[in-house]
C-alpha positions as semicolon CSV with decimal commas, in nm:
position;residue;x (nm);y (nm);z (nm)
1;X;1,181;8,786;-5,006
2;X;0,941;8,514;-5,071
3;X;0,552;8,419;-5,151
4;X;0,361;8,101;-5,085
5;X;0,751;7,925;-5,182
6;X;0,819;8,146;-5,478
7;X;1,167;8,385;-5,411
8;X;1,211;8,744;-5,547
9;X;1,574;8,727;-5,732
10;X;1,726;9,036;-5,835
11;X;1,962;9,058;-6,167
12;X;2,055;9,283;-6,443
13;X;2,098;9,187;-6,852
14;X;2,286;9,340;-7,092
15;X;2,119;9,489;-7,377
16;X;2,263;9,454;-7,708
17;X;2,342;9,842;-7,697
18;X;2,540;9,732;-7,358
19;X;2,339;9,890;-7,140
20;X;2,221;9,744;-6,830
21;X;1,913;9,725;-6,678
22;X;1,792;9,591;-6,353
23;X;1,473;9,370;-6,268
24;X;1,329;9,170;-6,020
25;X;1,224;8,827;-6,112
26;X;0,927;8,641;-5,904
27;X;0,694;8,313;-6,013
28;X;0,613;8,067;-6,244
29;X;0,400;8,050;-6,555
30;X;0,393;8,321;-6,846
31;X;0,570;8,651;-6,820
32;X;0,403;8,947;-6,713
33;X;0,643;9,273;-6,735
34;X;0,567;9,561;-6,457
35;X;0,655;9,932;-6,525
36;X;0,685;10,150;-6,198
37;X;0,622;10,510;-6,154
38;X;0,878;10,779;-6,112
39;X;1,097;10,818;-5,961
40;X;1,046;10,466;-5,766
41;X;1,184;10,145;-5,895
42;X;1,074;9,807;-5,958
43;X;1,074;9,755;-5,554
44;X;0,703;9,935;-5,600
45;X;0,572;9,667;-5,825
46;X;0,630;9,378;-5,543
47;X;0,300;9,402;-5,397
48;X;0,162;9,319;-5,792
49;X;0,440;9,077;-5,822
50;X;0,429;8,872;-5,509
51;X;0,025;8,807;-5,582
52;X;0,104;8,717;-5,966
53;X;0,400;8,501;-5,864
54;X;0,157;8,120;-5,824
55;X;0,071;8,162;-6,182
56;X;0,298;8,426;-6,377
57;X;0,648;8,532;-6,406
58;X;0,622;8,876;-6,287
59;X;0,902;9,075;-6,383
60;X;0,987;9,458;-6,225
61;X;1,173;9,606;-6,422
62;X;1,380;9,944;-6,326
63;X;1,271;10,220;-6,633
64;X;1,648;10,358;-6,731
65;X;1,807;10,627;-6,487
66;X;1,616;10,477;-6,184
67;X;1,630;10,254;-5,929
68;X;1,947;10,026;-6,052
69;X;1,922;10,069;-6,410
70;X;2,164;10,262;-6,633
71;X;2,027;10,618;-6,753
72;X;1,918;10,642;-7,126
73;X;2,204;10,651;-7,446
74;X;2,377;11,003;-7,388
75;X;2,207;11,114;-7,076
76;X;1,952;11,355;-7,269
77;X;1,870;11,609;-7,081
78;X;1,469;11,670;-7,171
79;X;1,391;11,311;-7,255
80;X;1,080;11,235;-7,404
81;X;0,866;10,946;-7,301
82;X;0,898;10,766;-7,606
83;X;1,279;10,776;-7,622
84;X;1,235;10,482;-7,325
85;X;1,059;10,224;-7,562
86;X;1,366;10,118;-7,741
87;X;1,566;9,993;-7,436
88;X;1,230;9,807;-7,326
89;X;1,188;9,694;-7,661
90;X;1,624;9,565;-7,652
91;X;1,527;9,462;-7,295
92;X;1,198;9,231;-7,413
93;X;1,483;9,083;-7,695
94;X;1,732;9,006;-7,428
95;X;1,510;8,807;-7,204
96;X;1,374;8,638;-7,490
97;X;1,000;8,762;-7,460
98;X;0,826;8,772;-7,809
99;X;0,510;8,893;-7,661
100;X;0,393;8,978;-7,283
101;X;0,152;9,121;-7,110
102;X;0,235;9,500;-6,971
103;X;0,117;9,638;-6,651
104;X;0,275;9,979;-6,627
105;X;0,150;10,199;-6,316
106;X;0,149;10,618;-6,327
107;X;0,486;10,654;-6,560
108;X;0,468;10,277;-6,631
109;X;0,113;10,334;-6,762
110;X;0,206;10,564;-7,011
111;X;0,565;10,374;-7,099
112;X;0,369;10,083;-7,172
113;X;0,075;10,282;-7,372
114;X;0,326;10,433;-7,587
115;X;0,497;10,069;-7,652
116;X;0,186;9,938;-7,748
117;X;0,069;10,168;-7,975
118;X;0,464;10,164;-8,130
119;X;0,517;9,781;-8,080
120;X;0,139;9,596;-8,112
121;X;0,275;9,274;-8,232
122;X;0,514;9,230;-7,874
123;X;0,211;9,308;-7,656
124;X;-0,064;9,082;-7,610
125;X;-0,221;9,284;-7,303
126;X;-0,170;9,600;-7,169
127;X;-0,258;9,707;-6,853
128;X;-0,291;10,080;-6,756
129;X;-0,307;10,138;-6,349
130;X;-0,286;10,486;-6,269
131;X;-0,367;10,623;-6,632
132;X;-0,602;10,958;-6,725
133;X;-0,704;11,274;-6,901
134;X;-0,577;11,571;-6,804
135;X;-0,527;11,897;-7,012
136;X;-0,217;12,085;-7,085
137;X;-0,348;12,431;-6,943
138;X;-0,416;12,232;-6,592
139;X;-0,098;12,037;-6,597
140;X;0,076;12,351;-6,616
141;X;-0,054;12,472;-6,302
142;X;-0,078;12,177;-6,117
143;X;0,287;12,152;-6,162
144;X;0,426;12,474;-6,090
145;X;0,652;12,389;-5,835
146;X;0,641;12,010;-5,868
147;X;1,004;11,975;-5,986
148;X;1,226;12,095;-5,749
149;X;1,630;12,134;-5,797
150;X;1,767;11,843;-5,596
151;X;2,154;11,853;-5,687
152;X;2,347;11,779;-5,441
153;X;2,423;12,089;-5,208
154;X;2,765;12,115;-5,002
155;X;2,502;12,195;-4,686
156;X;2,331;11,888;-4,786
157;X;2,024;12,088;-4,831
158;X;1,861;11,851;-5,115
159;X;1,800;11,518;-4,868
160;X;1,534;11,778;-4,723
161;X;1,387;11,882;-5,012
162;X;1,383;11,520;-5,119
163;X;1,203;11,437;-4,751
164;X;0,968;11,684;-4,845
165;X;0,888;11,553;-5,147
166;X;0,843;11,216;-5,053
167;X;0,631;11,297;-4,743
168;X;0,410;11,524;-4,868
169;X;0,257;11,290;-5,126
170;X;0,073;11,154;-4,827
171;X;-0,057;11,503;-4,764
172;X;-0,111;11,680;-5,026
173;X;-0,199;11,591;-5,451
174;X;-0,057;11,738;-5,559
175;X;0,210;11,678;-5,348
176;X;0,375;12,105;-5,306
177;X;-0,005;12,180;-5,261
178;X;-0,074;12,380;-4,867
179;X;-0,469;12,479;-4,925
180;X;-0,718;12,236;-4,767
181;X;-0,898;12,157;-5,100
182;X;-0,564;11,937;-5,197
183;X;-0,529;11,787;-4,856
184;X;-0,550;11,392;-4,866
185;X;-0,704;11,198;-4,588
186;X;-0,505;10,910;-4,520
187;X;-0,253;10,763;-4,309
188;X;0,153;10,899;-4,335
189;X;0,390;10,644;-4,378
190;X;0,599;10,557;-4,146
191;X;0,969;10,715;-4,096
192;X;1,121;10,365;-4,208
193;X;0,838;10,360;-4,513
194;X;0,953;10,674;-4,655
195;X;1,317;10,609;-4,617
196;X;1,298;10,343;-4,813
197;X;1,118;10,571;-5,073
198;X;1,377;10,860;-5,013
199;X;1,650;10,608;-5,149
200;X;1,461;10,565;-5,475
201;X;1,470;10,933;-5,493
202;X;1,848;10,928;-5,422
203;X;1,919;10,684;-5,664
204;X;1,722;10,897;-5,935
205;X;1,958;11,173;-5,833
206;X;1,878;11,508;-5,981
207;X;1,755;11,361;-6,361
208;X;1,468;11,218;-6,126
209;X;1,161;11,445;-6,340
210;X;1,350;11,258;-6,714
211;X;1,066;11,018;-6,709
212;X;0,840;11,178;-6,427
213;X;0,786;11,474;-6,610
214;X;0,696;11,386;-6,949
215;X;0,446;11,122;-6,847
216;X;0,185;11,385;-6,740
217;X;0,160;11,540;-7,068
218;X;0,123;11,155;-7,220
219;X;-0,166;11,083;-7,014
220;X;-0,403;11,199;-7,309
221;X;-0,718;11,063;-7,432
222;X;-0,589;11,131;-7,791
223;X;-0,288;10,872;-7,732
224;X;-0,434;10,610;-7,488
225;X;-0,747;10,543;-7,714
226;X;-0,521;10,488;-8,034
227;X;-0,391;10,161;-7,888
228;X;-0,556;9,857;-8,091
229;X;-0,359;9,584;-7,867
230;X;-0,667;9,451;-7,598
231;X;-0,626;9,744;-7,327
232;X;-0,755;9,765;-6,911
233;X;-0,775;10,075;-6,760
234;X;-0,832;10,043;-6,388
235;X;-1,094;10,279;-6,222
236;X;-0,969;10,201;-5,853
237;X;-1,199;10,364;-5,559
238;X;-0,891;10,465;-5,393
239;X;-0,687;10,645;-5,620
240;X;-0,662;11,012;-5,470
241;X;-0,694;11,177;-5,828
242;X;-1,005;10,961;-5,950
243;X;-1,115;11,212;-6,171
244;X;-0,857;11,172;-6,409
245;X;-0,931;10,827;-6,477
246;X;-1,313;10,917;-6,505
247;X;-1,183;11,243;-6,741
248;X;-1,039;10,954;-6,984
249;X;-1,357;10,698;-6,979
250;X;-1,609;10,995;-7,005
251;X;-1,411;11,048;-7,373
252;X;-1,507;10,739;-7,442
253;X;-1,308;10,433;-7,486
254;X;-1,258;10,196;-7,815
255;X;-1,397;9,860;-7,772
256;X;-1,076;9,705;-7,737
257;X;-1,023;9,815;-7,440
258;X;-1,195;9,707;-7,076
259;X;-1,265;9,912;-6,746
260;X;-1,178;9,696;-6,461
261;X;-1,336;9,841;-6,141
262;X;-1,199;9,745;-5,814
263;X;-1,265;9,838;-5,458
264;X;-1,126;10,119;-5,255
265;X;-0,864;9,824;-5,084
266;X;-0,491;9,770;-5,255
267;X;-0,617;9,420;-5,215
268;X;-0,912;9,480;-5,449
269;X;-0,725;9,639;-5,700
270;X;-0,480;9,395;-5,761
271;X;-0,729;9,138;-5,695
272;X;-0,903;9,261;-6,018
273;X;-0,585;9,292;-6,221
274;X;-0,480;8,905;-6,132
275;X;-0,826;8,793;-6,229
276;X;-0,824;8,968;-6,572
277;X;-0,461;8,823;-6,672
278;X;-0,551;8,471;-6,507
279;X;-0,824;8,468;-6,790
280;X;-0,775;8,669;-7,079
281;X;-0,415;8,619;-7,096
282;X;-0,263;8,308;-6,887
283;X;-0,459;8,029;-7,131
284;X;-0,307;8,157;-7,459
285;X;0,010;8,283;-7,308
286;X;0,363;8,172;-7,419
287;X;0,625;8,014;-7,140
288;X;0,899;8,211;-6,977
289;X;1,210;8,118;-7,135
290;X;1,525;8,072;-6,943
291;X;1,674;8,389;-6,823
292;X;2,002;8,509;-7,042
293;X;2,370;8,576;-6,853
294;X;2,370;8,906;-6,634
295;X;2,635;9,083;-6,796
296;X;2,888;9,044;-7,104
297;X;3,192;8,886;-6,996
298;X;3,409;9,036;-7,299
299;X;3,343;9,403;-7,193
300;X;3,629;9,618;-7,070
301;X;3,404;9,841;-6,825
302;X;3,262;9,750;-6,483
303;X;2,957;9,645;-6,480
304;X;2,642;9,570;-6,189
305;X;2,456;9,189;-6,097
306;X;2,407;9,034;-5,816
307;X;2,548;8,676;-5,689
308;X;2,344;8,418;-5,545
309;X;2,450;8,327;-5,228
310;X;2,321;8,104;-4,909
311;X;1,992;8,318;-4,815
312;X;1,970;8,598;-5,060
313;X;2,144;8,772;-5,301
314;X;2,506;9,020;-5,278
315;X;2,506;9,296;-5,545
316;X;2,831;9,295;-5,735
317;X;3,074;9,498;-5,979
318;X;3,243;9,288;-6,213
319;X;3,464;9,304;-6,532
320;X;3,522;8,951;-6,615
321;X;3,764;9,044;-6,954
322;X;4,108;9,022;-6,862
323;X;4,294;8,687;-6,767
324;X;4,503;8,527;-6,486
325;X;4,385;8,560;-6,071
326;X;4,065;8,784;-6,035
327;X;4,111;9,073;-5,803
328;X;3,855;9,017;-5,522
329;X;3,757;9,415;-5,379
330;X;3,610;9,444;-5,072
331;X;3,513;9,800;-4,908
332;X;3,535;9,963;-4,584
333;X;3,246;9,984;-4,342
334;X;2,858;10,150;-4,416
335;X;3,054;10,178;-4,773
336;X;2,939;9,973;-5,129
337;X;3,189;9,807;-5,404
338;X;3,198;10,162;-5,591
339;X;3,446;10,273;-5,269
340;X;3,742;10,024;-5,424
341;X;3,626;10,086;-5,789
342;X;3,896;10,342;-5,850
343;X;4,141;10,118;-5,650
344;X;4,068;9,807;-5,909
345;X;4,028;10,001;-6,262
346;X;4,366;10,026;-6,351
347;X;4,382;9,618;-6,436
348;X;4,066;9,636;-6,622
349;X;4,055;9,445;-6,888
350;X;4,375;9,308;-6,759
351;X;4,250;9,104;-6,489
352;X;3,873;9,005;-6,395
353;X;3,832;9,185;-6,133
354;X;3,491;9,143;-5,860
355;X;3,382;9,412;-5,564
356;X;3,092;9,263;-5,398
357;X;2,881;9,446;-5,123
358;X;2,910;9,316;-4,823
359;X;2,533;9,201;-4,699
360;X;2,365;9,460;-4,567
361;X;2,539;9,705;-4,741
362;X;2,481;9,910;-5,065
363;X;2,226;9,687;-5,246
364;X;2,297;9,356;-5,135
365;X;2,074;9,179;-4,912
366;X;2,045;9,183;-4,556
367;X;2,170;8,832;-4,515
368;X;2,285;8,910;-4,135
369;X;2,104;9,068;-3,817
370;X;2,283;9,310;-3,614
371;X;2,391;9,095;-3,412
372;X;2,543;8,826;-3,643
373;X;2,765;9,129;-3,783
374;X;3,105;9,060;-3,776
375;X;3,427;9,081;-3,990
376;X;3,441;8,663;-3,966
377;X;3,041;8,691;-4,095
378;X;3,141;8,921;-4,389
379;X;3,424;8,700;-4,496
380;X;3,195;8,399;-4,482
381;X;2,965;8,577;-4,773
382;X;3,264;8,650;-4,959
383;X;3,373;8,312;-4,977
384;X;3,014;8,198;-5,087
385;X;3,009;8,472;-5,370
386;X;3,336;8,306;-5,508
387;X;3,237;8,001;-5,465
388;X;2,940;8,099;-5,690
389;X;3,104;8,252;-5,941
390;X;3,373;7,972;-5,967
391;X;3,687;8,170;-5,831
392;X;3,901;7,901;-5,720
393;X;4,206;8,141;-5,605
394;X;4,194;8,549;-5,598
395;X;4,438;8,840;-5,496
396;X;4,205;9,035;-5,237
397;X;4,206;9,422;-5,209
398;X;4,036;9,570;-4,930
399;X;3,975;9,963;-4,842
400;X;4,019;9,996;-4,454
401;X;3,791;9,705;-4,295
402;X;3,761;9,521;-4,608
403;X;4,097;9,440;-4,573
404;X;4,037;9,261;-4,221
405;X;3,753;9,101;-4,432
406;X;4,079;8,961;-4,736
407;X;4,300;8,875;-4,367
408;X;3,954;8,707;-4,225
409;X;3,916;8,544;-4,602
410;X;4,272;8,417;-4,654
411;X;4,308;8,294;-4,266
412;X;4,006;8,103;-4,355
413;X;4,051;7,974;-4,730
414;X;4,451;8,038;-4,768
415;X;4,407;7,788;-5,091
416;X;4,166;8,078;-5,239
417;X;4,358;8,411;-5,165
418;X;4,728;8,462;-5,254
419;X;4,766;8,793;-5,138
420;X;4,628;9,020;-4,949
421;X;4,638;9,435;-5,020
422;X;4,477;9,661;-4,801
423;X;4,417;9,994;-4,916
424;X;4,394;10,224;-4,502
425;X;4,444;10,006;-4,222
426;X;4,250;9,973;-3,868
427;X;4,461;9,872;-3,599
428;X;4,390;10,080;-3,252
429;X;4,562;10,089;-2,923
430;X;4,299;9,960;-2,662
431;X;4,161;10,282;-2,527
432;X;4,137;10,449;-2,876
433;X;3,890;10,154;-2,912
434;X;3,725;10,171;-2,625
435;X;3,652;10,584;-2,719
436;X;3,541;10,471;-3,058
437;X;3,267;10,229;-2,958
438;X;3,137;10,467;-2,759
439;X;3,126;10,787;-3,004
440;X;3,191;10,658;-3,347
441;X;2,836;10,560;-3,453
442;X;2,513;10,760;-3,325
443;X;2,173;10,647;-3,469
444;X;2,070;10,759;-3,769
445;X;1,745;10,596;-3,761
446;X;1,452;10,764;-3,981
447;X;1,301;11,029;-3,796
448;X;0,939;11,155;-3,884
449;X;1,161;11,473;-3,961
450;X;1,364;11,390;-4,183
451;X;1,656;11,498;-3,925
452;X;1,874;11,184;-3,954
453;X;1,950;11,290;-4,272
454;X;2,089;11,601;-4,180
455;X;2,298;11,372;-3,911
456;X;2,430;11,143;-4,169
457;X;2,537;11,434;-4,424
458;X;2,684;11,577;-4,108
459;X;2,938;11,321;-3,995
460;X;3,008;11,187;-4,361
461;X;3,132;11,555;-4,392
462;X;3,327;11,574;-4,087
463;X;3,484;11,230;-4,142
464;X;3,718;11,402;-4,428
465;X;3,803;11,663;-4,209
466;X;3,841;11,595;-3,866
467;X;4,027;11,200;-3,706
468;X;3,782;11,101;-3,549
469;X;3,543;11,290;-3,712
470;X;3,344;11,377;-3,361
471;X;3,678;11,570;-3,228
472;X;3,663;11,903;-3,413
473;X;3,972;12,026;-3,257
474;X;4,271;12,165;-3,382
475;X;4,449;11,834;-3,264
476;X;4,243;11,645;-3,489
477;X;4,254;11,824;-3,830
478;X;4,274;11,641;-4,108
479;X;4,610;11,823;-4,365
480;X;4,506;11,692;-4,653
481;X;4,281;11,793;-4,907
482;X;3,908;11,713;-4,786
483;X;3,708;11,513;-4,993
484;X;3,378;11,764;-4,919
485;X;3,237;11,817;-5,315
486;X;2,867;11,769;-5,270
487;X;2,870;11,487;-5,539
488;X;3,088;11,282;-5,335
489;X;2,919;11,347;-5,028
490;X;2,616;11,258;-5,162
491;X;2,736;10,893;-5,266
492;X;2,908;10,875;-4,951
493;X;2,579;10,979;-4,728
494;X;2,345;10,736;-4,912
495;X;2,599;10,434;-4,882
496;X;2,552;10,504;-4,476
497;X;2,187;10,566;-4,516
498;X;2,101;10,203;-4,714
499;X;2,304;10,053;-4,452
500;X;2,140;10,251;-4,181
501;X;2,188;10,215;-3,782
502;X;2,333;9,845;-3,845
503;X;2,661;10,044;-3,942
504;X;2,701;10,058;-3,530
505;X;2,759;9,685;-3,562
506;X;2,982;9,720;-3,850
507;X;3,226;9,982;-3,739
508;X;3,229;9,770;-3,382
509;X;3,322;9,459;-3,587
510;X;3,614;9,653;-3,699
511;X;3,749;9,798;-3,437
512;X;3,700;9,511;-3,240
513;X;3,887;9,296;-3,512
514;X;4,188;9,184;-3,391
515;X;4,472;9,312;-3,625
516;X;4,801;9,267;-3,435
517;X;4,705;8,900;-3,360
518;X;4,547;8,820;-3,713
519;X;4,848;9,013;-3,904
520;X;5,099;8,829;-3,695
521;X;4,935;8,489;-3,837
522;X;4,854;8,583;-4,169
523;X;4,922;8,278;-4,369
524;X;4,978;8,484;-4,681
525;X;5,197;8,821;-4,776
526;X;5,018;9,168;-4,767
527;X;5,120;9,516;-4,880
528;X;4,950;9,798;-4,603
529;X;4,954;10,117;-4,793
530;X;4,785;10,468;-4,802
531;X;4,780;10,794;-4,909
532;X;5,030;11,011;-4,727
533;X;4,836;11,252;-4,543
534;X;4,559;11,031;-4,437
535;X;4,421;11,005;-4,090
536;X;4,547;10,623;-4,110
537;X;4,854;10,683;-4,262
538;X;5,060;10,702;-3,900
539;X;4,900;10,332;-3,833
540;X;5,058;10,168;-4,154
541;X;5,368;10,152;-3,869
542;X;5,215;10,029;-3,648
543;X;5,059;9,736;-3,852
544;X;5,364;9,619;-4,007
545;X;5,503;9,538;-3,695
546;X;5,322;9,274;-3,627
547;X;5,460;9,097;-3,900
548;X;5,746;9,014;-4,150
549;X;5,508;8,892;-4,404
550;X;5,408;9,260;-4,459
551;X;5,501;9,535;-4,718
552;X;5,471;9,868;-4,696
553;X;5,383;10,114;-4,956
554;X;5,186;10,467;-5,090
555;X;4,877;10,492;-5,278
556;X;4,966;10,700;-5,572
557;X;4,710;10,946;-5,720
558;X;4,837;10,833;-6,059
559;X;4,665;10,516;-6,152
560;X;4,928;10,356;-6,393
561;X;5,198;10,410;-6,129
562;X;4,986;10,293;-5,827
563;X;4,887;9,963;-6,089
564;X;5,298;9,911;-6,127
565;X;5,398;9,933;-5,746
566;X;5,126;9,662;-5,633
567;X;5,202;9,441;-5,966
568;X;5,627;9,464;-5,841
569;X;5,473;9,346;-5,509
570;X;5,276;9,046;-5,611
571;X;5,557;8,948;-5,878
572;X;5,811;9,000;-5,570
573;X;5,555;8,746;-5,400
574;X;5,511;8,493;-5,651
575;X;5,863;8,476;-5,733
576;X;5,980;8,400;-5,367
């Protein structure tokens, strides 16, 4: 993601309370700080970024409990707006920002107004897009209906209500509005467009109204015109709910603050907001300073960033206290570094221990085309995000085809990995394969009707109970207990969904991978195990015949003992 030379970056800091929150970083020049609506992320303030990015560091920041960033202290469960100005306040101290400009839009508008009335001395502009009047009685009614339950169903019911949502703010404002007077004339997205909005829903989860919510009933004459900071409010033609804005000047406006008017274009509107920063805040503006670390290496609790690698960025879980070899975690395919979380946390704050996403996958980049997928590609990345980081030599634990990825890693680099542990195994007889590529992975490409969500929930279901999970027979029953709680399946679904129909490539890559060969080489030992019961539990056999560098062991539900069998594995290792 670039403009005119100028690369997005991605990262998180650590606020002194140790939260985390996530931004996007873009430019050069003084910093301008974007607030998104709800219950998007900083991915909607690009458009503003990108065009401030020749002349300003624009920074997109996620508002707590969306997009990447932690919720708020204690998860409260009727948040007011005003309990999210101390983590931007903490979050304005950790990047070393004194005083910025604000440009919050919808949600962000009224985040921002609220800092700015609390905090006048950090802001020396704010910047209200998307900001209005609107009375309590007509809130009320415009938003019967506007919240709907979206926890996670066992039917998967909620991706639909979520596709509703999301799709019907092209048609309707508001958006659960069927009479004609609400109908908006304008183009719908496409099925790709909303996805990509449906996963900032997902992310939100069901706390996605915490913000959303109370910002209506902030977007009050009686609190927006008490702000003595220097204040826009931009009147743009093509705002569906122009009234609102019109409700708010027609109160009248303290002389502090400015109307920018812009055309009915997105162009034109952040045309107008560019020119108004370029010169009423740019000349007298303060520098960026550098950017702090991403997370605190001293903290015994996993935390997110994202490593820079060749072409982009890979999105990361780390717990850097501990000490001897890092554990390197690497997860199984259309899956995300939370899938060997529980695998890793019983050495943390033993050992440092890094899960990256492979690219593509979960929230890292897409470094790779289809094409280019492969378990030798994936390893590659790897290697570059250690590299990065400074790991000169790891132990590697991969769930199912992340441990072809450690194998692929260690036959490449056997200086860097000293063991290898993987946590399932694929190995397949040749015409198991050959069935697999041709019914494992259907397309779940966005359809205008939202069904390829219902297709995804589908088969992540049917993957805990059926091998493979497109044989319902008796034959193929799973006997073991099904991992089928809506929570999970929900994590499980939108890993698949980010990853989308490129998880035909990666499922091929590991099938096609060739175990019996690689094992049979593997420069350095590795312990197969699994939970008895599994689907791949029969193949563990079959693996370790390909070599007499391999051990063989269970994955025990009990986290201290399953941390003691691998440990009397690697110190068997070392010793010999």
């Amino acid at each position: 993601m670039s403009v005119t030379g100028h690369a997005v970056r991605r990262r998180f800091v650590t606020l002194a309370d140790g939260m985390q929150l996530h931004y996007r970083i873009v430019g050069a020049g003084p910093p301008v700080v974007l607030l998104h609506p709800s219950p998007q992320s900083g991915a909607f303030s690009l458009p503003m970024a990108r065009r401030l990015a020749p002349n300003f560091t624009a920074i997109a920041v996620d508002t707590p409990g969306y997009g990447l960033s932690d919720p708020l202290p204690g998860r409260p469960s009727s948040p007011a707006l005003a309990d999210y100005l101390p983590p931007l306040r903490l979050f304005l101290d950790a990047l070393g920002l004194a005083r910025v400009a604000l440009y919050g839009n919808a949600t962000g508008a009224q985040i921002a107004q609220l800092f700015a009335h609390a905090h006048p001395e950090r802001v020396a502009l704010c910047m209200l897009d998307t900001a209005g009047h609107k009375e309590d009685a007509d809130l009320d009614a415009m938003l019967e209906g506007y919240f709907p339950d979206v926890t996670p169903r066992r039917d998967g019911g909620h991706l639909l209500t979520h596709w509703d949502m999301v799709r019907s703010l092209s048609l309707f404002s508001p958006w659960q509005a069927t009479d004609a007077g609400h109908r908006l004339v304008a183009d719908l997205p496409s099925p790709a467009a909303l996805h990509s909005k449906l996963l900032d829903y997902l992310r939100a989860g069901p706390a996605y109204a915490a913000a959303y919510r109370p910002a209506f009933y902030t977007a009050k004459h009686a609190l927006i015109s008490r702000i003595r900071v220097p204040v826009t409010l931009t009147r743009w033609e093509g705002k569906p709910d122009l009234a609102e804005v019109d409700a708010l000047i027609g109160r009248g406006l303290p002389p502090n603050f400015t109307v920018l008017r812009a055309g009915p274009s997105p162009d034109e509107r952040l045309a107008a907001a560019e020119a108004h920063l370029l010169r009423h805040y740019r000349p007298t503006a303060a520098p960026m300073p550098a950017l702090p670390p991403q997370i605190d290496p001293g903290a015994v609790r996993w935390q997110s960033m994202f490593v820079d690698v060749p072409g982009g960025q890979l999105f990361a879980r780390a717990c850097l206290a501990g000490s001897g070899r890092p554990w390197l975690g690497l997860h199984d395919p259309a899956g995300s570094s939370r899938r060997v979380e529980p695998l890793l946390s019983p050495w943390l704050g033993a050992r440092p221990l890094l899960a990256i996403d492979n690219p593509g996958n979960g929230e890292s980049d897409r470094l790779l085309s289809r094409e280019a997928i492969s378990t030798e590609a994936y390893a590659a990345h790897a290697e570059a995000a250690l590299a990065a980081l400074g790991f000169d030599v790891v132990d590697a634990l991969g769930r199912y085809s992340g441990g072809q990825v450690a194998m692929e890693l260690a036959r490449r680099t056997p200086q860097r990995v000293r063991h290898v542990v993987q946590a399932g195994v694929m190995i397949f007889a040749p015409d198991e394969r050959e069935a697999l590529l041709a019914h494992y992975t259907p397309s779940i490409e966005p359809r205008w009707d939202g069904s390829h969500l219902v297709t995804a929930w589908a088969i992540v279901r049917d993957m805990s109970l059926f091998w493979p999970w497109y044989d319902r027979r008796a034959t193929a029953v799973i006997r073991r207990d099904a991992a089928i709680d809506a929570a999970s399946l929900d994590r499980r679904v939108q890993d698949l969904l980010k990853i989308g129909d490129a998880w035909q490539q990666a499922y091929a890559a590991s099938f096609r991978y060739p175990m019996q060969e690689r094992l049979g080489a593997l420069p350095v030992p590795c312990l197969l195990a699994d939970y008895p019961g599994a689907a791949s539990w029969p193949r563990l056999a079959m693996a370790a015949a390909c070599s007499p560098r391999v051990a063989l062991g269970e994955i025990d539900a009990d986290a201290s003992a399953w941390r003691r069998r691998v440990d009397r594995f690697l110190g068997e290792r070392d010793a010999a």
